[in-house]
N, C-alpha and C positions, 0 to 999 in steps of 0.2 A: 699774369705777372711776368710770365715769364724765367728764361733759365738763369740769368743772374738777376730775377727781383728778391732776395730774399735779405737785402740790405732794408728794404721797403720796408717790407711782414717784420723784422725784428724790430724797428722802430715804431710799426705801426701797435707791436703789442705792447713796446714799452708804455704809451701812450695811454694805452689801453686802461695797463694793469691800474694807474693813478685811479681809476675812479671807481676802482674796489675801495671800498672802506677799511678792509680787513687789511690789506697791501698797506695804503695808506697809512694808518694808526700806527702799524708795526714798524715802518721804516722812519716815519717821522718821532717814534718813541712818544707816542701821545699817553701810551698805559702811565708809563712811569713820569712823566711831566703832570699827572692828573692825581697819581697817587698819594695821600699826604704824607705816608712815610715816605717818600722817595726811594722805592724799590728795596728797603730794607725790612729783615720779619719783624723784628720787633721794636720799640719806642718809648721812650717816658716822656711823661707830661706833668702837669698841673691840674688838679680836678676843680674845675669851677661851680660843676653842682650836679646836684643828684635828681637824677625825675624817671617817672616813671613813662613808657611807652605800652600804649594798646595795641594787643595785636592786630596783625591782617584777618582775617574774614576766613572760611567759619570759625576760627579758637578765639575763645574768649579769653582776660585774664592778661595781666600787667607786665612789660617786662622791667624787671629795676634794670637800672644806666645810669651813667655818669656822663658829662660831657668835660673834655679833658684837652686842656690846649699842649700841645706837643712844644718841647723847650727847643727841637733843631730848625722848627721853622714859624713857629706862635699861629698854626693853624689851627682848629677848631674840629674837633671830630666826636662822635658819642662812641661810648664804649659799655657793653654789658658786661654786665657782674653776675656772675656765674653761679649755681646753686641755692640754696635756703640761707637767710640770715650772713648774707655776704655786705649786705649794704649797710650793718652796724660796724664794718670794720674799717668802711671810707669814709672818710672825713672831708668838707672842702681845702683845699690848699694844701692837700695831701699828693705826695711825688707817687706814681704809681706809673709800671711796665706792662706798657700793650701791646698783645698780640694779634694778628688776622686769625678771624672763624674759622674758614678754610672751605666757605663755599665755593660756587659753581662760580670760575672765572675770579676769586676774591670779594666774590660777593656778598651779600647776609646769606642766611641757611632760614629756610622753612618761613613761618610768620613772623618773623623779625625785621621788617623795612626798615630800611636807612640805619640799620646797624650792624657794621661790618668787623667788629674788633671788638677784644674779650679785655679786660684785663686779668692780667697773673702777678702780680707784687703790688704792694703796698708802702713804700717805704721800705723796701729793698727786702722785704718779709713775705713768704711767700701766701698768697691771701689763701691758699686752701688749707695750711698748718695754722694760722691764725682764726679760720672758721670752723675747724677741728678743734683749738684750744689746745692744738701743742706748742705754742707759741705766745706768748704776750706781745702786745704793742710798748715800743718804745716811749717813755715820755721827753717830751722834748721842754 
């Protein structure tokens, strides 16, 4: 290269770095353009129904879910309901606050595919005082 090539070598690693993925993703903000809450922790939605998912391989055994369209952008995401007898306290067409799991990278935790967020409210009630029974549901 030589003693002034290093006009070259800086350009040539700019070049370079683009066809990292990792480079890539980060500067073009591809995390948060992909994410349906758009980089915030938490969200409310609409629950449009309730089903149940099997787990991954070896555990056996159901997980309740909801799938719940968020009011900031009318996307479409599943969200699990957390503990024993959570799923008597969601209703469809019920406003409920979701959280991320808090796996590896924002992603599901353990046998739980394609489900990345928990719900924590109910109708602005928090669903673990309301599956306690220190809490009633509002009638609307």
């Amino acid at each position: 290269m030589g003693e002034f090539g290093a006009r070259k070598v800086k350009s040539q690693n700019k070049t370079k770095r683009w066809k990292k993925t990792t480079y890539a993703s980060r500067i073009l903000g591809l995390r948060i353009k992909k994410d349906p809450l758009e980089g915030a922790p938490q969200a409310k939605g609409i629950v449009i129904a309730k089903k149940g998912i099997e787990q991954k391989q070896p555990h056996s055994g159901i997980i309740k879910a909801v799938r719940v369209q968020l009011l900031k952008n009318g996307k479409e995401i599943t969200a699990f309901l957390p503990r024993t007898g959570a799923t008597a306290h969601v209703n469809e067409h019920d406003e409920v606050l979701i959280e991320g799991l808090g796996g590896s990278q924002g992603g599901p935790i353990g046998s739980m595919h394609g489900v990345r967020w928990r719900v924590i409210k109910v109708n602005n009630i928090s669903l673990e005082s309301l599956r306690s029974g220190k809490k009633k549901r509002g009638v609307k």
